[in-house]
Structures are given as C-alpha cells and as structure tokens.
C-alpha positions, 0 to 999 in steps of 0.5 A, a space after each residue: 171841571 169835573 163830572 159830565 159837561 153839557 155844552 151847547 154851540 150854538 150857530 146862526 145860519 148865514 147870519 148877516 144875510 138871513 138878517 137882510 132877507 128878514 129886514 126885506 121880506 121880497 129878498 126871500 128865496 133869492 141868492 143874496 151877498 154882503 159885503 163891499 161893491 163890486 166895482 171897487 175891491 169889495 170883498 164879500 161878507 156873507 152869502 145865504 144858501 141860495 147864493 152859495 149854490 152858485 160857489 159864492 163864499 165869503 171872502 170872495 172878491 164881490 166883482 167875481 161873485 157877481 159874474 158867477 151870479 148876475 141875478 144875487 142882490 148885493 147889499 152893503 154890510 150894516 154891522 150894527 144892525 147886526 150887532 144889535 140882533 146879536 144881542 138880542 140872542 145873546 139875550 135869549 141864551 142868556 135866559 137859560 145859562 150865564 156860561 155863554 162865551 160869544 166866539 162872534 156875533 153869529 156864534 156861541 158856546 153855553 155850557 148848561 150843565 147846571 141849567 137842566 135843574 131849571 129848564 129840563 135837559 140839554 136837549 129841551 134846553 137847546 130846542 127852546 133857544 132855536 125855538 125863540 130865536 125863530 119865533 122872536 127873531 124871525 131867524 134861524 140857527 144850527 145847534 150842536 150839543 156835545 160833551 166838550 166844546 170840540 164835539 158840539 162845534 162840529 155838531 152844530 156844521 154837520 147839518 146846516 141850515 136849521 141843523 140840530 146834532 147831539 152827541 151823547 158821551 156814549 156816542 163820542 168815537 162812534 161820532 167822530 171816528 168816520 168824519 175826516 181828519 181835516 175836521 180836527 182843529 189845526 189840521 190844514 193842508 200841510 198836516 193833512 198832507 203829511 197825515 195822508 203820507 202816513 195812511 191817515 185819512 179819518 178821525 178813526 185812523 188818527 186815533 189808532 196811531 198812539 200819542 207817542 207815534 204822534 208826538 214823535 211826528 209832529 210835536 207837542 201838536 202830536 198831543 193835540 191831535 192825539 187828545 181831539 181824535 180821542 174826543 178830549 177837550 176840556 176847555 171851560 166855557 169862558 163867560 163875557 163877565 170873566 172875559 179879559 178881551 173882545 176880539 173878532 176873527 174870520 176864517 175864509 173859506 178860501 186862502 187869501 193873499 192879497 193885502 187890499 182885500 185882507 186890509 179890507 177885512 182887518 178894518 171891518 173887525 177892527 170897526 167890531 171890535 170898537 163898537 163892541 167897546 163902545 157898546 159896552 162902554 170899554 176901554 182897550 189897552 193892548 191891540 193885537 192881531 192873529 194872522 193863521 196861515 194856509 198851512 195852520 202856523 198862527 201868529 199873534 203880534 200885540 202892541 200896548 198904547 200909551 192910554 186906553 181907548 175905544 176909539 177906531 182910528 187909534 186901534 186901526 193904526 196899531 192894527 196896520 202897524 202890526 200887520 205891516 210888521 209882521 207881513 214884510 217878509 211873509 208870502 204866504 196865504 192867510 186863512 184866518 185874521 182876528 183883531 182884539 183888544 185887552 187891558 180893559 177898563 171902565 170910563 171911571 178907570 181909564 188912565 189919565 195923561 195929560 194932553 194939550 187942547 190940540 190932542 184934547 181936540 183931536 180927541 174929542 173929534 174921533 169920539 164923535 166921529 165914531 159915535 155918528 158912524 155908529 148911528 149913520 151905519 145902524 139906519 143906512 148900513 155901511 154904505 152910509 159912511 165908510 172909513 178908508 182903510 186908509 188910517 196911514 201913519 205917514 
C-alpha cells in the first residue's frame, strides 16, 4: 500500500463489564467482575474501572479477587450477550469503512484512507464512531488514530477510558521516542532484560542503536525491533470478507501457569470461536492454538479434522489434544492463549463422509446441544448452562 494510511484502533473500555453495568443500570459506579464463581476455580474475565482500583485483573483467580474486593459484584459471563453487542459496533464501523479487521469482540482496527471522501476526516470519522457507540449503545470506547496499526493500537491505551489519541505522520518519533520499550510488540520480560543490559530503556534509545547492532543481538527479531522503534509497520488492515479464519485470544495481565485455569480460558475461546461459526453460518476445518510465553517465544500447533464442523465439542477435543501435546514438557508461564479455526466453508461446501446413524445421531445431538447453549447463554448468561471442561478423549 502505498500513499498516507489512516488507521483507526478502536477499543472498548472494559467491554464485558461496561455491558452489564448498562444492562443493570444500579451497578453504576460500583467495582464489577465477570468471570467464573468463586467458589470453584473460576478465573476472572473482565473487571471495570472501579474494580480494578482495588488490583483486580483479568485472568486473576475470582476467590483471591474477591477477598481483595468484599463488596465487587461478581456475575457469570454472557458471551452471547456480548457478542451480539459486538455486532452492533462492528454495524457502526461498518458505516464509515469496509476495512475493519475484529482483533476480538471488544476491539478492532478500520483503516479510513478512502472514507474521508465521505465522512470528512480521519479525526471526524473517528469522533462519530465514539459518538454513536455512546449514543446507540450506551457504551464507551478509546480511539487511537495513527498512520499504521502499531501506532494507532498504542494510541488507543494511552488514555483510557473514553480515551481519544491521534498521531499525525509528522508526529510519529516525537510519539513513541519517550514511552517505554516494554510498548514494542514482543518486548517482554526476557527482551526487556537483556535490552536493559544494554542501556536501553525508551522507545528512543532503541531507535538509536542501528538495525545491524540489532540484528547482530537478537536476530531477525533485531529487525523487528529495528522497524517499530522507527514507527514502521506496514501491515494492511485485513476485512472479515478476506479473512481465511476466526479466532480469539487473551492476553493476561498476569503469567499464568496453572493448566485448570488456562483450560478454563481455552474452553471460554473455543465457545467464541464456535459461536462465531454458527453465527456466521461456518464451518471449520483446521483447529489451532497459540500459546505465547512469559519471555514472548509463541507457538502454534494445528490439527486438520477429518470433516469441517461448527460444533464445540469436536473443536474443544482438537483443542485440549493440542495443548496437551505441546504442554508435556513445558514448564513455563504463559501470557497469551488463542484458539482458531481455518479451512472455512459454507453449509453448501462442507465435505461430505459417510457415516452410520449412530454418528449421524451423535451428530445431530451436539448440533442442538450448541444451538440450546447459545439461547440458554444469551437469556441466562453462562451461569445457565456451562460445559465441562471436561470434553475428555479417554
């Protein structure tokens, strides 16, 4: 792509809890957590503002939340509440570009290069999709506008909640050179160490060092570090049209090593994963995880199944399979999981095997299994139903 960029990253603020404090108005202004019980191993989703004064973070165990905050108001995820919210924004952003590319339910980057023939500019365009979220919505998002994605997604934390950051070209070093290099994608606790060794602490002194001395130190990662400290990234914005997967992934704000509570949260993407499917009437062949460590090494591990499916327990399987697998002999803490699923096709493509009728029943049997999950979770919230996540294969 050539010429100037206008890319938008668009962010809601504490999305899932922002949701339920609108849905119970009287929640307004209290600490509020999503996420499992906390009288089982419940692990917390989400948490807005007024709960996180109290060090309450995603990913957190509920129990320990909980006693760090007596008074927060617990409540079970309702993730296809959430979801269909989701598509309501992604309804708004849709008006103004068909570049959005959904990094999550809660997040997303639209490039508007050639929406300001329409809408006016970068900066018009952004302030009327805040401005209709909150008015149509009753919600409210961070916007950081920028020349590349890099840039704008930075933007868009600087100043949250209800944050509004724009970058202009001209302004790009003057931006990044005092922030922190722990704000370069990949830099985590192990780079940061050895970056800190060398006397690099800022965006701006990471820049000074050339892309050789770089390269020379860490590798083709060199580069990497090389180009973002420059503020180069030039990443297109990839639509849902041109997309060849769905997928979801969390990052904690806390390492985690515990395989019950990363099971919990692999079997909460795998559920969004496959209503996503549903909704969009998909079917997935290729299941695959990504598993990013304390010190930023990421792995993925993938596996084709013998039909495509938009059922959760035939993805959940593949899922633990995979995580098994590539678990037996790691001991290190995690920071990101993500499930997906590629190989998509329509009802009218999926590859047909035979079966007997007691597969054919089976399978007819996990299809309206999901479909009276997604209704139950939609009026009752996860709490109505919920799966093990316990979908062994012994």
């Amino acid at each position: 792509m050539t010429g100037q960029r206008f890319i938008l990253h668009v962010d809601m603020d504490a999305f899932y809890a922002s949701v339920e404090v609108r849905e119970q108005p009287g929640l307004a202004g209290r600490p509020v957590i999503v996420g499992g019980s906390p009288r089982g191993r419940g692990v917390v989703s989400a948490a807005n503002y007024e709960a996180r004064r109290f060090g309450i973070h995603s990913a957190m165990p509920t129990a320990r939340a909980m006693r760090l905050c007596p008074d927060a108001v617990c409540l079970p995820g309702r993730m296809s509440l959430y979801a269909s919210v989701s598509r309501q924004i992604r309804e708004i952003f849709n008006r103004y570009s068909p570049l959005v590319e959904p990094l999550s339910l809660d997040e997303a980057f639209l490039d508007v290069t050639d929406s300001q023939r329409l809408f006016g500019t970068a900066t018009e365009i952004a302030n009327a999709i805040k401005q209709a979220i909150c008015d149509e919505l009753s919600l409210v998002a961070s916007v950081g506008i920028a020349p590349n994605k890099f840039i704008a997604k930075i933007a868009s934390d600087l100043d949250k909640p209800d944050g509004f950051v724009e970058v202009k070209p001209e302004e790009v070093q003057s931006f990044l050179d005092p922030l922190p290099v722990s704000r370069v994608w990949g830099v985590g606790k192990a780079t940061g160490k050895e970056l800190d060794r060398l006397g690099i602490s800022t965006i701006a002194q990471l820049r000074q060092q050339s892309e050789a001395v770089l390269q020379d130190r860490f590798g083709k990662f060199g580069t990497h570090l090389w180009r973002l400290s420059n503020g180069m990234d030039d990443r297109p914005v990839v639509s849902d049209s041109e997309a060849k997967s769905i997928s979801n992934e969390t990052t904690f704000d806390t390492d985690i090593s515990n395989r019950d509570t990363l099971r919990a949260w692999l079997m909460e993407l795998t559920e969004q994963v496959c209503w996503r499917l549903r909704q969009h009437d998909l079917f997935g062949r290729t299941v695959q995880i990504k598993l990013r460590f304390a010190d930023f090494s990421t792995i993925t591990r993938s596996h084709t199944l013998p039909e495509a499916t938009q059922q959760t327990k035939q993805v959940w399987q593949a899922v633990m399979a995979l995580f098994d697998k590539a678990m037996q002999s790691e001991s290190r803490r995690l920071r990101l999981v993500g499930v997906g699923v590629s190989g998509l096709s329509d009802t009218a493509q999926r590859p047909q095997v035979q079966t007997d009728m007691f597969e054919q029943t089976q399978g007819t049997r996990q299809t309206q299994l999901d479909e009276v999950t997604d209704a139950i979770k939609s009026r009752f919230g996860s709490s109505g139903i919920r799966r093990g996540t316990g979908y062994k294969q012994h």
